[in-house]
C-alpha positions as CSV (number, residue, x, y, z in Angstrom):
1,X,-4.5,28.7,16.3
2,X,-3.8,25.4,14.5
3,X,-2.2,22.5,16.0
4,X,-0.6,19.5,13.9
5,X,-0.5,15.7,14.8
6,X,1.0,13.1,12.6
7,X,-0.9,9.2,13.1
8,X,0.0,5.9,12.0
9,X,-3.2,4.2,10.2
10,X,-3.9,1.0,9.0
11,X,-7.6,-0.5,7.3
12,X,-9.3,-3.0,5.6
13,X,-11.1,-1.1,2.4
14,X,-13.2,-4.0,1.4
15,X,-16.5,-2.2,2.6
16,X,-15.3,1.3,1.7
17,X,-15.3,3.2,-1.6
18,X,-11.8,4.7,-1.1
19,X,-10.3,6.5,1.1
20,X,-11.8,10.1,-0.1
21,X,-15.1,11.5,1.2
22,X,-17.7,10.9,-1.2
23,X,-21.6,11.9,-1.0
24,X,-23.8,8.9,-0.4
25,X,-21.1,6.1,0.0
26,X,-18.9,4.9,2.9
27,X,-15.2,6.5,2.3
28,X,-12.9,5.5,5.2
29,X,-11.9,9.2,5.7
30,X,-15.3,10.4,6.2
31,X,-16.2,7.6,8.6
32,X,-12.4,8.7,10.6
33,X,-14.1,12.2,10.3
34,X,-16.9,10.9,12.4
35,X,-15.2,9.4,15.3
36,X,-12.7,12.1,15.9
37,X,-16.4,14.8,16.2
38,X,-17.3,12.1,18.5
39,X,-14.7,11.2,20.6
40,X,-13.3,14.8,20.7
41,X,-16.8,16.9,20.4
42,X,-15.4,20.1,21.7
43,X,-12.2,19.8,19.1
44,X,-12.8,20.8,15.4
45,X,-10.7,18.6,13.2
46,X,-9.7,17.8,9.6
47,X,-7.8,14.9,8.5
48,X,-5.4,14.6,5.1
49,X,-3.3,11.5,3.6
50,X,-0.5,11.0,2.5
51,X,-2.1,9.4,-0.2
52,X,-5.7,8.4,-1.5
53,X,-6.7,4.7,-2.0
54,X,-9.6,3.6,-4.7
55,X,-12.6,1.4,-3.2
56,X,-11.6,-1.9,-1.6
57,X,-7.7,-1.0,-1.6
58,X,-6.4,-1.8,1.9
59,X,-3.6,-0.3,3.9
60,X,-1.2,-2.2,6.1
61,X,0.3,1.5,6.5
62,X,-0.1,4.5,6.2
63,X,0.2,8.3,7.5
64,X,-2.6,10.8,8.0
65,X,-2.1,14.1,9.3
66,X,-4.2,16.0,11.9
67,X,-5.1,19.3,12.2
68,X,-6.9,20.7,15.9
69,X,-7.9,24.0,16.5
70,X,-6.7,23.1,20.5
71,X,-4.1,21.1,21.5
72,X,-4.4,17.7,22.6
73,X,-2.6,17.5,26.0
74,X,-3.3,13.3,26.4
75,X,-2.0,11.7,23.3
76,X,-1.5,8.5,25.5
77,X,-4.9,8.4,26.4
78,X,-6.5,9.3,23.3
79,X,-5.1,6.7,21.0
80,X,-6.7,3.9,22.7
81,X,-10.0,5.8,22.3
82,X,-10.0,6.5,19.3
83,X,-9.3,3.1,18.1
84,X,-12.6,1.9,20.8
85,X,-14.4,4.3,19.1
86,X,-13.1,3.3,15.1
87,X,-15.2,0.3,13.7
88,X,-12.7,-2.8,13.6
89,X,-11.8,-2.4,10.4
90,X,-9.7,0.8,10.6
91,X,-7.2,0.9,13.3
92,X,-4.4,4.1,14.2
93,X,-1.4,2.7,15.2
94,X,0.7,5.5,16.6
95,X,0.0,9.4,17.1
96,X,2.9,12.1,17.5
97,X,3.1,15.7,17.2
98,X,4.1,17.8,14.3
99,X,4.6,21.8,13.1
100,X,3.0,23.6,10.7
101,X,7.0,23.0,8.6
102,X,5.7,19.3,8.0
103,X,3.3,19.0,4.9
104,X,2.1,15.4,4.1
105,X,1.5,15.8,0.6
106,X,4.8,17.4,-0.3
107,X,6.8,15.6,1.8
108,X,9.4,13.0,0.1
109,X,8.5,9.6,0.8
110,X,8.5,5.9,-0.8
111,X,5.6,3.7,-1.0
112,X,5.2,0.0,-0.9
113,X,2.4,-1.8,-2.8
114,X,1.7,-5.5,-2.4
115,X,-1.0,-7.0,-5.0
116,X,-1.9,-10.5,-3.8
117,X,-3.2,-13.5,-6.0
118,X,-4.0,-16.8,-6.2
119,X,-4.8,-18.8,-9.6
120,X,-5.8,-22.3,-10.8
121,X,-9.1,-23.1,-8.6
122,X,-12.0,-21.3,-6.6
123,X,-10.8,-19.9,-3.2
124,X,-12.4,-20.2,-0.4
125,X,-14.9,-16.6,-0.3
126,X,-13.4,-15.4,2.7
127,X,-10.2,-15.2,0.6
128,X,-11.8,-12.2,-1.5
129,X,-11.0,-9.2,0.3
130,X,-7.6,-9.9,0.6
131,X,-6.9,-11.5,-2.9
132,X,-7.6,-12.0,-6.2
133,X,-8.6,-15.2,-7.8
134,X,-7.4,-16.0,-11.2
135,X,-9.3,-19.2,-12.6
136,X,-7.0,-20.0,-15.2
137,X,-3.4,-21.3,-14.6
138,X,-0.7,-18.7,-15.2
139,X,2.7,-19.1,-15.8
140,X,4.3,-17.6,-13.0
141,X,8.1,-17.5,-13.8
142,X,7.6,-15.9,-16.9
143,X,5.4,-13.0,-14.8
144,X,8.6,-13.0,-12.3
145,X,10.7,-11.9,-15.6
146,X,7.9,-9.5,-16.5
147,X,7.3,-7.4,-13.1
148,X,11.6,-7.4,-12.8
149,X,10.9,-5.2,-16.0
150,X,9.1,-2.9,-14.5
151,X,11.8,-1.4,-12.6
152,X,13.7,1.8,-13.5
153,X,12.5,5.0,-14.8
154,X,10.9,5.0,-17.9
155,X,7.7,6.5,-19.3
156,X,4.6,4.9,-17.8
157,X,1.8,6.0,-20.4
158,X,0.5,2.4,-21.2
159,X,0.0,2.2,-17.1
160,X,-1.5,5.5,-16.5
161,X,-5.5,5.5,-16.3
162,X,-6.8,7.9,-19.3
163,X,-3.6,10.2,-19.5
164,X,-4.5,13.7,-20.6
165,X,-1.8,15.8,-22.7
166,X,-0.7,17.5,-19.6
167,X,-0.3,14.2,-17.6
168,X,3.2,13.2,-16.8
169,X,3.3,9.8,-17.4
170,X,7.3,9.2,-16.3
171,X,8.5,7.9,-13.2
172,X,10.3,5.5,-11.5
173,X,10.2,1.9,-10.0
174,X,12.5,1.4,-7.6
175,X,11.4,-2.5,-6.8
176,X,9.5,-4.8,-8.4
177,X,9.0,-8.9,-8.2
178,X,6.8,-11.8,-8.0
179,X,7.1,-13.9,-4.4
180,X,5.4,-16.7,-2.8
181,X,2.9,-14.9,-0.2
182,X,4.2,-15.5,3.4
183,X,3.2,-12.1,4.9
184,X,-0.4,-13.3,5.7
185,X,-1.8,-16.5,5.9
186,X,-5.2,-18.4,7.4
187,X,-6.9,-21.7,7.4
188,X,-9.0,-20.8,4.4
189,X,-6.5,-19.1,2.2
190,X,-5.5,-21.9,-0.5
191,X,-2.1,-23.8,0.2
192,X,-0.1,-21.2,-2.1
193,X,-0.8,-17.9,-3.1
194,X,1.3,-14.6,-4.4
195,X,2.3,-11.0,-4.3
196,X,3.4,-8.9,-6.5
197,X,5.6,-6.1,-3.9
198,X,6.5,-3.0,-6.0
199,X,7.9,0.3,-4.4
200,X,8.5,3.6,-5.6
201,X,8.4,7.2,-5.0
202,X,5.3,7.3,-6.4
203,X,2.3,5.6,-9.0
204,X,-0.4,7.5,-11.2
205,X,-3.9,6.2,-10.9
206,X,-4.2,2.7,-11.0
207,X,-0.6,2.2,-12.1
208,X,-0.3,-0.9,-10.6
209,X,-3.3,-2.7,-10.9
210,X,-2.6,-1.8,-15.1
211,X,0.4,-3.5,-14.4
212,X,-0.9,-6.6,-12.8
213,X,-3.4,-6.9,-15.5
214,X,-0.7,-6.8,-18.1
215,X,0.8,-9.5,-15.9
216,X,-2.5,-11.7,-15.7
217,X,-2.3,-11.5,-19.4
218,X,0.9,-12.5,-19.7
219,X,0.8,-15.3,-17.3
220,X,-2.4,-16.6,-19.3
221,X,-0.4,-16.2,-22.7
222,X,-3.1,-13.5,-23.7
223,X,0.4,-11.5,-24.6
224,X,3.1,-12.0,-26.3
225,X,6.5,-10.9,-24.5
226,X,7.2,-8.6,-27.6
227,X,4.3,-6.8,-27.0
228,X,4.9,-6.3,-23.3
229,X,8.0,-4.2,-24.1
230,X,5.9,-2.1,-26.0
231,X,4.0,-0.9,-23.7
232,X,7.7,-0.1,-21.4
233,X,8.5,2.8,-24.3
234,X,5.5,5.6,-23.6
235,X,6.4,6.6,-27.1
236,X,3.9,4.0,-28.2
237,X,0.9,5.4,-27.1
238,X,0.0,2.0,-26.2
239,X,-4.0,1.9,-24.4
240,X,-4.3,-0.7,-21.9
241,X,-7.8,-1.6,-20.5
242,X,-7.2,-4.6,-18.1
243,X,-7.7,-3.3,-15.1
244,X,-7.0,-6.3,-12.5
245,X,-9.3,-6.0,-9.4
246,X,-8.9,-3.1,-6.6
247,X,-9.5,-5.8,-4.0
248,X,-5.8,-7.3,-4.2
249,X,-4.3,-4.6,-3.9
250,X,-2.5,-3.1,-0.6
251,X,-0.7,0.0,0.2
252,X,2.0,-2.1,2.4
253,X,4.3,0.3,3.7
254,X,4.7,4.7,3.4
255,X,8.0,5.7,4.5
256,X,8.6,9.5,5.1
């Protein structure tokens, strides 16, 4: 018999290459693999997202679904311990439980990515798992036109990672804009910094870091404005290759 639990998650993926176990490197789901065998040792357990993150992606939130071949009677009490027992950069926020009906994967849900950034000089190094630093100056309102293109359905090729013939490249972005970061702050982040927030129902790989790189360039004048709306019509087969780095990137919010 199978038994179903739905948890809240939230981590830090600085230290961890992704979120999918992986031989010979740290994954975050391996090492959430470990301390559930620990803290219940009697209990056999596997664990599935509701989506994967690359290496050094955080999550503010998230959803990960349990499966137990016994029920858990205590969920009160084994939150608590399993976040005693999780290393301080993974956290679970809430457990409930679920049927065998609910499926993670295929359920409908909308995500919420936040890419934060700071430009112009050297950031304090603390800054660098949480942001990315972009030495040159970058002209901002011009990237706050660009991501507002983004949004609506259209065919993403130019922002899908190595699209195969059978890849469907369309889809949809709800939201998309440039603000002034006020959703974390610290004495050593510098006096202003920004995120891109971008929601949808969902991204290919590394959709979004593709399109902050095409903002970068932009910003820098690397691009020309013309060429940007190229790469908006799939139909131009446009290849992009600036990747910006994984490490300002968070998933921010999953809603199910």
């Amino acid at each position: 018999m199978q038994f179903y639990y739905l948890l809240e998650m939230q981590y830090l993926g600085f230290r961890f290459h992704g979120w999918q176990t992986q031989p010979n490197v740290k994954t975050v789901q391996e090492t959430i693999l470990k301390t559930l065998r620990h803290v219940l040792p009697d209990i056999k357990s596997k664990i599935i997202a509701s989506g994967r993150t690359d290496a050094k992606v955080s999550v503010e939130h998230t959803y990960i679904e349990l499966f137990t071949d016994q029920e858990m009677e205590d969920l009160e009490a084994f939150l608590p311990l399993l976040n005693k027992n999780l290393p301080a950069d993974i956290r679970a926020l809430s457990i409930q439980p679920t049927d065998a009906n609910f499926n993670i994967i295929l359920a409908p849900k909308i995500k919420e990515y936040h890419y934060f950034f700071a430009f112009g000089e050297k950031f304090h190094p603390f800054c660098a798992p949480y942001m990315c630093n972009i030495m040159d100056n970058l002209d901002i309102e011009l990237m706050k036109d660009a991501a507002k293109a983004f949004e609506g359905e259209k065919d993403f090729f130019s922002y899908a990672f190595r699209p195969t013939s059978t890849t469907n490249t369309r889809g949809e972005v709800i939201s998309c804009e440039i603000v002034e970061n006020n959703f974390f702050t610290a004495s050593f982040f510098p006096k202003k910094s920004y995120v891109m927030k971008v929601k949808g129902k969902g991204f290919k790989r590394n959709q979004i870091r593709l399109m902050m790189g095409m903002l970068f360039d932009l910003g820098r004048g690397n691009t020309m404005w013309d060429d940007f709306q190229k790469t908006l019509d799939g139909s131009n087969k446009i290849t992009l290759i600036n990747i910006a780095p994984a490490s300002g990137l968070q998933l921010f919010k999953v809603n199910l």
